[in-house]
N, C-alpha and C positions, 0 to 999 in steps of 0.2 A: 487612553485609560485602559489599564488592564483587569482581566474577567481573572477571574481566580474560581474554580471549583471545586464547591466544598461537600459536606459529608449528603451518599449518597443514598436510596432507599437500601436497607438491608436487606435477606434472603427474605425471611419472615416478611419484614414489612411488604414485600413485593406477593410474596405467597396471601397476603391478607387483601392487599389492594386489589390484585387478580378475584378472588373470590367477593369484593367489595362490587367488581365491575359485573360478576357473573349475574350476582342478586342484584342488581338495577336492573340489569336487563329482562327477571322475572318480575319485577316490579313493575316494567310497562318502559323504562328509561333506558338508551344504549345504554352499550358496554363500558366507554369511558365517562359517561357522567358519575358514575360508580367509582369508579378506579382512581379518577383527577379529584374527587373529590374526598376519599378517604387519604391521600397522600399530604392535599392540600391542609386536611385536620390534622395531619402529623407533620406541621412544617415545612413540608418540600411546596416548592416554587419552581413551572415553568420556566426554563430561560433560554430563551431563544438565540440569543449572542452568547454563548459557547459553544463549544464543538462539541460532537458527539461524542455520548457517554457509553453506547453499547458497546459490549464485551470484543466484539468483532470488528469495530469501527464502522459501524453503519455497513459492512460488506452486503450484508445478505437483505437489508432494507434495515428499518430502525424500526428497535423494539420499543412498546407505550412506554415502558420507564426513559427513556433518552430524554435526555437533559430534565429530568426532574430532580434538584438536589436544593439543600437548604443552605440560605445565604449566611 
C-alpha cells in the first residue's frame, strides 16, 4: 500500500501553532499539547508511516511540524 503526502501546515499556520504551544505552556500544559492540538483543529493528522517532512530531511533532528499533514 502506498502513503502519498499531502497538503502541509503553511508558514502562518505553523507561526500560529508555535504560538498555540507557547500559550499552553502559560497555561500550566507543555509546549506540544498546544501546538498538536491547534494543527489537529485545522485538519492536520500525525502520520507516523511517512518519511519525513522537514525542510532538511531530519539532518539536524526533526522539527514539531514533521510528518503532520492533512489526509
Amino acid at each position: 500500500m502506498a502513503s502519498t503526502i499531502s497538503a502541509q501546515p503553511d508558514r502562518e499556520q505553523l507561526r500560529e501553532a508555535f504560538q498555540a504551544g507557547f500559550d499552553s505552556i502559560d497555561d500550566g500544559d507543555g509546549f506540544y499539547f498546544g501546538f498538536h492540538a491547534f494543527l489537529e483543529e485545522h485538519g492536520f493528522g500525525l502520520r507516523e508511516d511517512i518519511p519525513c517532512t522537514c525542510s532538511d530531511n531530519g539532518d539536524h533532528g526533526h522539527q514539531p511540524e514533521c510528518r503532520w499533514v492533512k489526509a
